[in-house]
mmCIF file as Biopython writes it, N, C-alpha, C and O atoms, coordinates in Angstrom:
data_model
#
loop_
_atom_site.group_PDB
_atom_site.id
_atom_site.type_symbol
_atom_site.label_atom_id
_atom_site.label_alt_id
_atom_site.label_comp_id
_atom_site.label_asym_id
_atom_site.label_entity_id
_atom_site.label_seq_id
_atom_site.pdbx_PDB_ins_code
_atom_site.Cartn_x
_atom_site.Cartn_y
_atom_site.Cartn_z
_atom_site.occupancy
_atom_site.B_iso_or_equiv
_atom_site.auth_seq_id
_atom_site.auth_asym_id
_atom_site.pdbx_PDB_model_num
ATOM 1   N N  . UNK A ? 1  ? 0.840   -1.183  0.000  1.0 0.0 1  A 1 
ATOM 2   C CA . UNK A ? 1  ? 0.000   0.000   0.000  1.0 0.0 1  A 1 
ATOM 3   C C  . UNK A ? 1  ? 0.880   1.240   0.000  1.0 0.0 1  A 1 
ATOM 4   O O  . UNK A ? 1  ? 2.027   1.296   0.445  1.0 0.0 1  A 1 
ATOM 5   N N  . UNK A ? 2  ? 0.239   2.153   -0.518 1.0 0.0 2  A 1 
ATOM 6   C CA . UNK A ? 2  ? 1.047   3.445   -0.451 1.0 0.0 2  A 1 
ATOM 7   C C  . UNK A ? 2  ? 0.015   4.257   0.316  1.0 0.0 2  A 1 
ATOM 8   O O  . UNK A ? 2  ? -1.066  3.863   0.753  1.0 0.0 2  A 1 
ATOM 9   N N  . UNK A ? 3  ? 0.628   5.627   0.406  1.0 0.0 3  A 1 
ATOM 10  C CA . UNK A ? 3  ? 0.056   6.736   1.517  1.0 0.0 3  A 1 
ATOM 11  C C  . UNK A ? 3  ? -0.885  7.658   0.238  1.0 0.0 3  A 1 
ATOM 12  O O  . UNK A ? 3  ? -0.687  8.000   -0.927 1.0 0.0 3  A 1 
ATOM 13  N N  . UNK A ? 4  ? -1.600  7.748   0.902  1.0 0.0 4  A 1 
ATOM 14  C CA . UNK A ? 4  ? -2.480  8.553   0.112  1.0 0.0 4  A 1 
ATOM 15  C C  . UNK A ? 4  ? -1.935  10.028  -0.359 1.0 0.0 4  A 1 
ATOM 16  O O  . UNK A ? 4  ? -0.752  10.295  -0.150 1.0 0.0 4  A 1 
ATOM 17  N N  . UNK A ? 5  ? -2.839  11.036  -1.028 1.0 0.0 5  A 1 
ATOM 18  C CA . UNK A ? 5  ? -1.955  12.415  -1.305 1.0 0.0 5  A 1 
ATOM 19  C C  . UNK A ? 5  ? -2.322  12.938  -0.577 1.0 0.0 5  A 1 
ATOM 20  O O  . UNK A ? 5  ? -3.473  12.792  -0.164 1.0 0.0 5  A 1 
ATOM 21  N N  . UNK A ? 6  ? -1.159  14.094  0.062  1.0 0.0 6  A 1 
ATOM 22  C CA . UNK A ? 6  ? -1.039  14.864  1.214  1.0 0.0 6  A 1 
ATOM 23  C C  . UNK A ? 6  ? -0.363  14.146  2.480  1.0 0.0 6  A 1 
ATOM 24  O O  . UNK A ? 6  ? 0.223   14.717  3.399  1.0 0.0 6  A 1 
ATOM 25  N N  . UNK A ? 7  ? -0.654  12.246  2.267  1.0 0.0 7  A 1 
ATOM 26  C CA . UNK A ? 7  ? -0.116  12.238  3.945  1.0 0.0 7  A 1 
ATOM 27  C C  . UNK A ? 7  ? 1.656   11.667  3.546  1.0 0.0 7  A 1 
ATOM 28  O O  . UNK A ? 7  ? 1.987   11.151  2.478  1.0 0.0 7  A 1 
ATOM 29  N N  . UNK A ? 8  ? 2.434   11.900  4.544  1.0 0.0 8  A 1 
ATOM 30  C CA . UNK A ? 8  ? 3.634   10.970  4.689  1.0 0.0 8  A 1 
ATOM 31  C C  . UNK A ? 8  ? 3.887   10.558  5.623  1.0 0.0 8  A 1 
ATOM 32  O O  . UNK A ? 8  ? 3.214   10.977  6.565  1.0 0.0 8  A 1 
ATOM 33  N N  . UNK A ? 9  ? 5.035   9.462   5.953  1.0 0.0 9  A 1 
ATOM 34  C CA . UNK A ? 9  ? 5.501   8.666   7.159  1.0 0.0 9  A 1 
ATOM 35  C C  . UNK A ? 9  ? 4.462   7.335   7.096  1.0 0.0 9  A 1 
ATOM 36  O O  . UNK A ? 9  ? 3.850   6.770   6.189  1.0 0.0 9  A 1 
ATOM 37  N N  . UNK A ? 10 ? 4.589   7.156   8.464  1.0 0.0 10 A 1 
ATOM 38  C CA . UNK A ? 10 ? 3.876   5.492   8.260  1.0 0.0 10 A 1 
ATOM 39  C C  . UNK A ? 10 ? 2.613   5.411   7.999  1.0 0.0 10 A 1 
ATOM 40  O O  . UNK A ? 10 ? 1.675   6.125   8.355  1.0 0.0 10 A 1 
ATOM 41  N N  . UNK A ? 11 ? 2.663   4.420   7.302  1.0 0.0 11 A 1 
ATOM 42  C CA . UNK A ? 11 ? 1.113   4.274   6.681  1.0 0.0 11 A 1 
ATOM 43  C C  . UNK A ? 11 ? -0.085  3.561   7.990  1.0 0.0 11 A 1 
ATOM 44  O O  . UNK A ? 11 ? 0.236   2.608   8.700  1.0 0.0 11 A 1 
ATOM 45  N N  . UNK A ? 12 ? -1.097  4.082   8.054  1.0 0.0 12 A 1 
ATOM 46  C CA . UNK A ? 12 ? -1.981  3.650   9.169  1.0 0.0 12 A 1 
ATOM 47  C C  . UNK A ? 12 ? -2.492  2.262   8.749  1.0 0.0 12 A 1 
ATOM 48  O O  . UNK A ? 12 ? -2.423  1.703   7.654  1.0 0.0 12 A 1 
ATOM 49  N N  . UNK A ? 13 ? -3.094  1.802   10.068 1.0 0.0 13 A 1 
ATOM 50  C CA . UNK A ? 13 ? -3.685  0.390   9.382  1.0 0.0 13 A 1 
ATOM 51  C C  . UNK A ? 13 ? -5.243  0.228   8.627  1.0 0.0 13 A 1 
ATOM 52  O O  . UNK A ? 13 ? -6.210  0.367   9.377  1.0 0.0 13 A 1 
ATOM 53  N N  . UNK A ? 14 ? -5.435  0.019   7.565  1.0 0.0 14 A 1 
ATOM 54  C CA . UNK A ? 14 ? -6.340  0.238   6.297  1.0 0.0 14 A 1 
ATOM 55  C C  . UNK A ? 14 ? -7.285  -0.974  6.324  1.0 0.0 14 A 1 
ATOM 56  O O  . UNK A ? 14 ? -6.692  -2.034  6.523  1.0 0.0 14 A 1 
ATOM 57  N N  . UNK A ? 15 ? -8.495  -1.058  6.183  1.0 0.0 15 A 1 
ATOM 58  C CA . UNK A ? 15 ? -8.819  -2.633  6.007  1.0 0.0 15 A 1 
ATOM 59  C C  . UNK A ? 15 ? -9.744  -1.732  4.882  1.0 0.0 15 A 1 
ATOM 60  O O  . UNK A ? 15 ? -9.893  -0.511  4.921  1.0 0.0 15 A 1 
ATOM 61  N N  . UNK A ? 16 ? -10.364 -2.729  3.802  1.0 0.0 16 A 1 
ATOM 62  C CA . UNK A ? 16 ? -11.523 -2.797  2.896  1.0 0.0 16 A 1 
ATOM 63  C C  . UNK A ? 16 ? -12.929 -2.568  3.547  1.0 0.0 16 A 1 
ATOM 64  O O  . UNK A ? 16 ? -13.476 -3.036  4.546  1.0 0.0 16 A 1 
ATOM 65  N N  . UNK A ? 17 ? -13.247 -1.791  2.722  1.0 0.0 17 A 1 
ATOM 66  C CA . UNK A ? 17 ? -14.662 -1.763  2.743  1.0 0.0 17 A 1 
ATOM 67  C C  . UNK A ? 17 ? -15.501 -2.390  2.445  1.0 0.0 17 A 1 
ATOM 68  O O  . UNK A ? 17 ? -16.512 -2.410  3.146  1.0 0.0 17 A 1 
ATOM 69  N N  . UNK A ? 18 ? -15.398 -3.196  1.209  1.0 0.0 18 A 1 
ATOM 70  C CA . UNK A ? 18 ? -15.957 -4.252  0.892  1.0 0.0 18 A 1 
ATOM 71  C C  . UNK A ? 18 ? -15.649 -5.197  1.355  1.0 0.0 18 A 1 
ATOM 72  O O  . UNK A ? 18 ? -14.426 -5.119  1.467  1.0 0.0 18 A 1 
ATOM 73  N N  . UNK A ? 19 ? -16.272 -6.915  2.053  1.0 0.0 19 A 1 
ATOM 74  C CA . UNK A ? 19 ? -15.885 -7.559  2.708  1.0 0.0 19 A 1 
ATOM 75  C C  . UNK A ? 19 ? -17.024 -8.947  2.622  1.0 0.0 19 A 1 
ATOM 76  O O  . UNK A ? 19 ? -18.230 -8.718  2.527  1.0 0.0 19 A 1 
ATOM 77  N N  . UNK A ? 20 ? -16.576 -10.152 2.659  1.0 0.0 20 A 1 
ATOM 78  C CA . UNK A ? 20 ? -17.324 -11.201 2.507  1.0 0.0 20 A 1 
ATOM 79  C C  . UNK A ? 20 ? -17.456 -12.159 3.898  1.0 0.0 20 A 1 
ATOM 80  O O  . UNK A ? 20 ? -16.368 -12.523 4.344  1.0 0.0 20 A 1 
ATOM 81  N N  . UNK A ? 21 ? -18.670 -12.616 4.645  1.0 0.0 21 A 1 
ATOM 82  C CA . UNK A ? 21 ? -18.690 -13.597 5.440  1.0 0.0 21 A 1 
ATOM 83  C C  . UNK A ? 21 ? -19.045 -14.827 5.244  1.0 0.0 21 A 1 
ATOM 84  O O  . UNK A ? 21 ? -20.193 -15.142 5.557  1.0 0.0 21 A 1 
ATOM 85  N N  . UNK A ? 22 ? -18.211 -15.747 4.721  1.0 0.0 22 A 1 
ATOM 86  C CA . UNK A ? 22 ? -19.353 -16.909 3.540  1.0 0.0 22 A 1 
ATOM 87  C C  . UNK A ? 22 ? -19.830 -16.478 2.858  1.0 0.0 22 A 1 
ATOM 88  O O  . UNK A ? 22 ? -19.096 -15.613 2.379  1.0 0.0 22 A 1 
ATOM 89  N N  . UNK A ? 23 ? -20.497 -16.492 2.522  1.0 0.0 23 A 1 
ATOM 90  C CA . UNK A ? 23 ? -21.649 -16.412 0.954  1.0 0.0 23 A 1 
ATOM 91  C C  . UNK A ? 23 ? -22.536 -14.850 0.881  1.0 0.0 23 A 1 
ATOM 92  O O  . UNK A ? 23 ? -23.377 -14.514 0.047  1.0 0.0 23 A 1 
ATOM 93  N N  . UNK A ? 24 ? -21.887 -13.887 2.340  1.0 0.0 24 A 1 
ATOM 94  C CA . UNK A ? 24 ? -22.618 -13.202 2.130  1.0 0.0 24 A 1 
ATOM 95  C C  . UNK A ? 24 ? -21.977 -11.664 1.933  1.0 0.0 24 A 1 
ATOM 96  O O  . UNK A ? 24 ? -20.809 -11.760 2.309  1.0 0.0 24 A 1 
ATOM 97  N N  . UNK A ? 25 ? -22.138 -10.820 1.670  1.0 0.0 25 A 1 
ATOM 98  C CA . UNK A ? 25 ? -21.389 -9.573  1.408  1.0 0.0 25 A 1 
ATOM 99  C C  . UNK A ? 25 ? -21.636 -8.235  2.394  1.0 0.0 25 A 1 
ATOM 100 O O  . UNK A ? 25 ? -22.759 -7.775  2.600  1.0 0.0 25 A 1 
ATOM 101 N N  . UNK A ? 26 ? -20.694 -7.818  2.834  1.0 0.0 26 A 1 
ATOM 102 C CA . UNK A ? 26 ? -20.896 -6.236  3.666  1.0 0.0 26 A 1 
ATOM 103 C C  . UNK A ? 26 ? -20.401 -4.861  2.817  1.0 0.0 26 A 1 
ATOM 104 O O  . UNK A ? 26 ? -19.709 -4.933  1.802  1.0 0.0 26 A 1 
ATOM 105 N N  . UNK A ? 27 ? -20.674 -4.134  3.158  1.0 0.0 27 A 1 
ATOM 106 C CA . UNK A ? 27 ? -19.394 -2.805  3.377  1.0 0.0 27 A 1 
ATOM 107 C C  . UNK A ? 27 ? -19.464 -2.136  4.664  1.0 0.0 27 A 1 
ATOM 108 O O  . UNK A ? 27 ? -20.361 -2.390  5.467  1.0 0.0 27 A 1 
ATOM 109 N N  . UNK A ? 28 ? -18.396 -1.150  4.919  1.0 0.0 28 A 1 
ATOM 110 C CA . UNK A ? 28 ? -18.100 -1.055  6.316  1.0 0.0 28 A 1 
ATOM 111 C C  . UNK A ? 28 ? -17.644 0.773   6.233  1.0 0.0 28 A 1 
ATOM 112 O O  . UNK A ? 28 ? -16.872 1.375   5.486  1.0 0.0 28 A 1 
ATOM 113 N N  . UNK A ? 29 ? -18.361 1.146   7.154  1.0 0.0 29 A 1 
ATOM 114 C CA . UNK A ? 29 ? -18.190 2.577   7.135  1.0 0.0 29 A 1 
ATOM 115 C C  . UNK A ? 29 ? -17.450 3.540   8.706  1.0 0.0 29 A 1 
ATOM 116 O O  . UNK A ? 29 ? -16.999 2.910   9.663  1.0 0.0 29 A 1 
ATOM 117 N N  . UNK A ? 30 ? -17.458 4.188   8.688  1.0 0.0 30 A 1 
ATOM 118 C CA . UNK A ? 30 ? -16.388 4.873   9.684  1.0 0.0 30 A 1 
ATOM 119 C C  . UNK A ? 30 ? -16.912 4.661   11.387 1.0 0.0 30 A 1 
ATOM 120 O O  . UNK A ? 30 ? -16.297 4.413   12.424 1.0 0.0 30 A 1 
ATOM 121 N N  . UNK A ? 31 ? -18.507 4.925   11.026 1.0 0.0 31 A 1 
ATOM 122 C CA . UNK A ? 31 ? -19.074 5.108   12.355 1.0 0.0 31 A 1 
ATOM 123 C C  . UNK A ? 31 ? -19.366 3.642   12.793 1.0 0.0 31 A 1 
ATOM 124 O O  . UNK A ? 31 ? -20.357 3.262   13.416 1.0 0.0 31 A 1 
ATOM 125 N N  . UNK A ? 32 ? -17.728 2.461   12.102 1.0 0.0 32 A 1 
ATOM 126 C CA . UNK A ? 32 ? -18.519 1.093   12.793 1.0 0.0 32 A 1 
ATOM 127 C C  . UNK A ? 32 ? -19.293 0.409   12.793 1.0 0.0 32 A 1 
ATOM 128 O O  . UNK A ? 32 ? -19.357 -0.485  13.637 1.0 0.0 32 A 1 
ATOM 129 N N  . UNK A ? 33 ? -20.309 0.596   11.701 1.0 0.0 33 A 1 
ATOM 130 C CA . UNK A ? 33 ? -21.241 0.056   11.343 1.0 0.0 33 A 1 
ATOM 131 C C  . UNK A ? 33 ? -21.127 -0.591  10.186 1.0 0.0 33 A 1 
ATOM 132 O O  . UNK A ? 33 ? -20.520 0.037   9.319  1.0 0.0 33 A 1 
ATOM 133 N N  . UNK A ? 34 ? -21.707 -2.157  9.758  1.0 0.0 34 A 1 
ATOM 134 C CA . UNK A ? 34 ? -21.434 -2.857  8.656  1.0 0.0 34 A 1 
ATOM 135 C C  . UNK A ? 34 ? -22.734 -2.634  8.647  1.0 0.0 34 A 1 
ATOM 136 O O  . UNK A ? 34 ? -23.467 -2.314  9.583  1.0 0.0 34 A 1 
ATOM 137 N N  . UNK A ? 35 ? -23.125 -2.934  6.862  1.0 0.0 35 A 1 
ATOM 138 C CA . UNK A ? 35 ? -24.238 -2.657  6.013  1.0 0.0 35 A 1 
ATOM 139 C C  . UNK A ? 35 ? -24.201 -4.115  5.264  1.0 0.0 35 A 1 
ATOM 140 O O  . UNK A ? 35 ? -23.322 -4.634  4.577  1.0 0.0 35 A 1 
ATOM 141 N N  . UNK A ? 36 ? -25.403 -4.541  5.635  1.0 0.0 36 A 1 
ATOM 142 C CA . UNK A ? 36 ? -25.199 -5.879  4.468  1.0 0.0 36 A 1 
ATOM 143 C C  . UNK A ? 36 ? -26.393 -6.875  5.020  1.0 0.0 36 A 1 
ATOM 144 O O  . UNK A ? 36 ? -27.378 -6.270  5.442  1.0 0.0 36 A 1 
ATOM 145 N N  . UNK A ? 37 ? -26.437 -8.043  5.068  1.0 0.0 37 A 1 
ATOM 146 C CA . UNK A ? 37 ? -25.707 -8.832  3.927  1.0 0.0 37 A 1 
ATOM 147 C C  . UNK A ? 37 ? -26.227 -8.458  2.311  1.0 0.0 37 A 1 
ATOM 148 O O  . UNK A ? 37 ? -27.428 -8.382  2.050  1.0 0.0 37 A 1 
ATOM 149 N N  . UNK A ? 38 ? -25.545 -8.318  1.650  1.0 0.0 38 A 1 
ATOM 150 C CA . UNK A ? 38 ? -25.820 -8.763  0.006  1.0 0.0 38 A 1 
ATOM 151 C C  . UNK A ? 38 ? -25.671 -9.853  -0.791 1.0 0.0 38 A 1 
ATOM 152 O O  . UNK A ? 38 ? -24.687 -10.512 -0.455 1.0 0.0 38 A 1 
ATOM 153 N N  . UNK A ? 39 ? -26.406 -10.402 -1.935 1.0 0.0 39 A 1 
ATOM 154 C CA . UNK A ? 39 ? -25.950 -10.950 -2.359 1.0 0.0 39 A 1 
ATOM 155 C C  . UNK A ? 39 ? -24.648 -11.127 -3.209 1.0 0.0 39 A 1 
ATOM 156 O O  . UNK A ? 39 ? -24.541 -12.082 -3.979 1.0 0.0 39 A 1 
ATOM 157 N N  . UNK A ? 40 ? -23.716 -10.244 -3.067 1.0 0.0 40 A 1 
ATOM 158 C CA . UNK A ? 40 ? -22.981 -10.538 -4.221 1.0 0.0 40 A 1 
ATOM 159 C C  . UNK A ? 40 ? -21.717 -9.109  -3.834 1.0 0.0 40 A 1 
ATOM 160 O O  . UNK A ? 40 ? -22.056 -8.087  -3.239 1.0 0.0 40 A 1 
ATOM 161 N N  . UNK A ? 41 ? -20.247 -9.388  -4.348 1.0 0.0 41 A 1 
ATOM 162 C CA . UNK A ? 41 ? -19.899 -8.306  -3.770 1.0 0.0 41 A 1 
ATOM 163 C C  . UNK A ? 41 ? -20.021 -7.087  -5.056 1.0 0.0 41 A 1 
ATOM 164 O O  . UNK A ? 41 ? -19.458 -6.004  -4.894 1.0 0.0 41 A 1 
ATOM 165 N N  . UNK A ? 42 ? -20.479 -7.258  -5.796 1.0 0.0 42 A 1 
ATOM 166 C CA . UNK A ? 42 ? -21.073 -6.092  -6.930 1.0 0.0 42 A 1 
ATOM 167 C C  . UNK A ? 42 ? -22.307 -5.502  -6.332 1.0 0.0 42 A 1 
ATOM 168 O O  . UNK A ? 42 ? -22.455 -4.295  -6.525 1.0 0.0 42 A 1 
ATOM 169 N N  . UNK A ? 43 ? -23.037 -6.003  -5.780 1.0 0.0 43 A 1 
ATOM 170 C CA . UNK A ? 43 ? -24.142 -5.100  -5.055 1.0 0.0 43 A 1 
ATOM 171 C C  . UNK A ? 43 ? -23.536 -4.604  -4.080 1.0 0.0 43 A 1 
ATOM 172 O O  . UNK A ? 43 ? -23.775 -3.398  -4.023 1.0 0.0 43 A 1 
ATOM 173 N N  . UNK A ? 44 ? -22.806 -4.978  -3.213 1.0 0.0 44 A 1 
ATOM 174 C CA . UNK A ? 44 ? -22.205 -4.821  -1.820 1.0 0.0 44 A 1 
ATOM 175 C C  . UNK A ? 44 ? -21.383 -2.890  -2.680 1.0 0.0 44 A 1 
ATOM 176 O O  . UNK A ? 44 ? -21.528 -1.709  -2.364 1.0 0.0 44 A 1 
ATOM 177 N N  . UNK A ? 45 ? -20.936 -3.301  -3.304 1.0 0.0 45 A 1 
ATOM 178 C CA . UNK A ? 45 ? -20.248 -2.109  -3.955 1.0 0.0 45 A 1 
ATOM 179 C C  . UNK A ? 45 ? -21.046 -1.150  -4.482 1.0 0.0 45 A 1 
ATOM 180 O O  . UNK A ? 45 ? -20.724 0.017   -4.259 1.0 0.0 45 A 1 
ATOM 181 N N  . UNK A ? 46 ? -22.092 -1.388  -5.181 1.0 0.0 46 A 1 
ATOM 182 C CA . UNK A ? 46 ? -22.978 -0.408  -5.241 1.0 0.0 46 A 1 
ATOM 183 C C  . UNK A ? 46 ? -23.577 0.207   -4.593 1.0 0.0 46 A 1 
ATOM 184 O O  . UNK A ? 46 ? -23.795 1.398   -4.817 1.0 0.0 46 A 1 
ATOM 185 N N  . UNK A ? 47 ? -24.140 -0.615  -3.318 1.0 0.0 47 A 1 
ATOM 186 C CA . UNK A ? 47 ? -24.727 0.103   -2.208 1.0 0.0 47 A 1 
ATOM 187 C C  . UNK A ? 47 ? -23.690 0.994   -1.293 1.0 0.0 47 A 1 
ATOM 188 O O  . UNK A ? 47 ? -23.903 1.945   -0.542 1.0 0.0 47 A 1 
ATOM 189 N N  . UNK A ? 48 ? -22.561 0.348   -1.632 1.0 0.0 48 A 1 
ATOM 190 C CA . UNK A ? 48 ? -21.543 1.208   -0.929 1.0 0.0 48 A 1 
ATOM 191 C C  . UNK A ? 48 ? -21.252 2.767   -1.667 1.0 0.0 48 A 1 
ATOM 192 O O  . UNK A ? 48 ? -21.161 3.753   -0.935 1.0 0.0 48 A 1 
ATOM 193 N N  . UNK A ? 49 ? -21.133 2.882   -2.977 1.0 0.0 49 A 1 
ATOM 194 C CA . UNK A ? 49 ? -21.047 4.125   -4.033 1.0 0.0 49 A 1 
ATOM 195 C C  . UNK A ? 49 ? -22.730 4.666   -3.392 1.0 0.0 49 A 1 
ATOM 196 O O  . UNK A ? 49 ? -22.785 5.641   -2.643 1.0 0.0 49 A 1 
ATOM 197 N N  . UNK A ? 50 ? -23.541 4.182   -3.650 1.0 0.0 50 A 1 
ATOM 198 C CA . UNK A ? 50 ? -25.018 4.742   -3.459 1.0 0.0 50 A 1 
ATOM 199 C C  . UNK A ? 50 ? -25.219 5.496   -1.959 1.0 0.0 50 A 1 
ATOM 200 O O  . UNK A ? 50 ? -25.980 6.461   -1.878 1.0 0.0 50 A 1 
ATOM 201 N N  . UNK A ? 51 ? -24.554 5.042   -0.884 1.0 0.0 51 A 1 
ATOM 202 C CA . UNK A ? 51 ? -24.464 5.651   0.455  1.0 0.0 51 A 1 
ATOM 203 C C  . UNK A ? 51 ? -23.529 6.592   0.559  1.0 0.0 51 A 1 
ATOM 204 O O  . UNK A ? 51 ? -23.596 7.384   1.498  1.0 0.0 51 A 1 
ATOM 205 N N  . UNK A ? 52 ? -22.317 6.688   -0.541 1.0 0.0 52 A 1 
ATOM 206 C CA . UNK A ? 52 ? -21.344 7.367   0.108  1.0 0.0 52 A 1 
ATOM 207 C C  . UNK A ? 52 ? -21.787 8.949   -1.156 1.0 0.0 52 A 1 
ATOM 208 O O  . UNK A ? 52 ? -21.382 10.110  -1.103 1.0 0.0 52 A 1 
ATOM 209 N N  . UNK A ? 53 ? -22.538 8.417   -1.939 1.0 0.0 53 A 1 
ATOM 210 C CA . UNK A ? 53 ? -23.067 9.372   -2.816 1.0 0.0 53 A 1 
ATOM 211 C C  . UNK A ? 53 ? -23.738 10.482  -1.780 1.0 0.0 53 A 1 
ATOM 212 O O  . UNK A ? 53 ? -23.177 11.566  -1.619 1.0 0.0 53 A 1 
ATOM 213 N N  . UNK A ? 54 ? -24.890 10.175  -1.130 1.0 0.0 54 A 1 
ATOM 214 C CA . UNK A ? 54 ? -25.610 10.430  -0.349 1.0 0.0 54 A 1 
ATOM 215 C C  . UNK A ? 54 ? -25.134 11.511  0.616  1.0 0.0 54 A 1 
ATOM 216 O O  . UNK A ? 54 ? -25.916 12.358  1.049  1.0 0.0 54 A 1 
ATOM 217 N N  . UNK A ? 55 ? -23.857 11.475  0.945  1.0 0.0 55 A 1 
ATOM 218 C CA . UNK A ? 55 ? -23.317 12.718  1.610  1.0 0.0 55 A 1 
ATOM 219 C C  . UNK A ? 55 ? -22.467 13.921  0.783  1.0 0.0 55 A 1 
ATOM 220 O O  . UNK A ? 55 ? -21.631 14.746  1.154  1.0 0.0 55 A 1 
ATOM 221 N N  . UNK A ? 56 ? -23.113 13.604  -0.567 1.0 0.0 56 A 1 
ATOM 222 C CA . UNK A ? 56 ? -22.224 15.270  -1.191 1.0 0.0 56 A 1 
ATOM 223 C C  . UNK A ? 56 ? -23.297 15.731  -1.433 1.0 0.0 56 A 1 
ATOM 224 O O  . UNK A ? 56 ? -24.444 15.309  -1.580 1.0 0.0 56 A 1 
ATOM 225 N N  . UNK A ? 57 ? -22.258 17.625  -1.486 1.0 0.0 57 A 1 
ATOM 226 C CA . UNK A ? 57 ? -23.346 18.086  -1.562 1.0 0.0 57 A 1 
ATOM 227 C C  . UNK A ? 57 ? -23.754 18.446  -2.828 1.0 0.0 57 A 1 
ATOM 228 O O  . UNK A ? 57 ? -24.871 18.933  -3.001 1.0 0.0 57 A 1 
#
């Protein structure tokens, strides 16, 4: 992994947003909360773009 733009020094610890438990699919957002299950991790991803849409302005 690399550091995103703007940051340097050590890189923090990163996990995915998208994420599978068996057969079933999440995404995972800041306030700790997983969203899911889905079927599939292409929905899991969409609903994830579709929520994070939701906060611009």
């Amino acid at each position: 992994m690399e550091n995103r733009t703007g940051e340097s020094g050590l890189l923090p610890f990163r996990t995915r947003r998208v994420f599978n438990l068996g057969n079933e699919w999440f995404f995972a957002v800041r306030d700790e909360k997983d969203y899911g299950p889905f079927e599939n991790q292409q929905q899991a991803e969409n609903e994830l773009a579709r929520f994070l849409n939701s906060f611009q302005l």
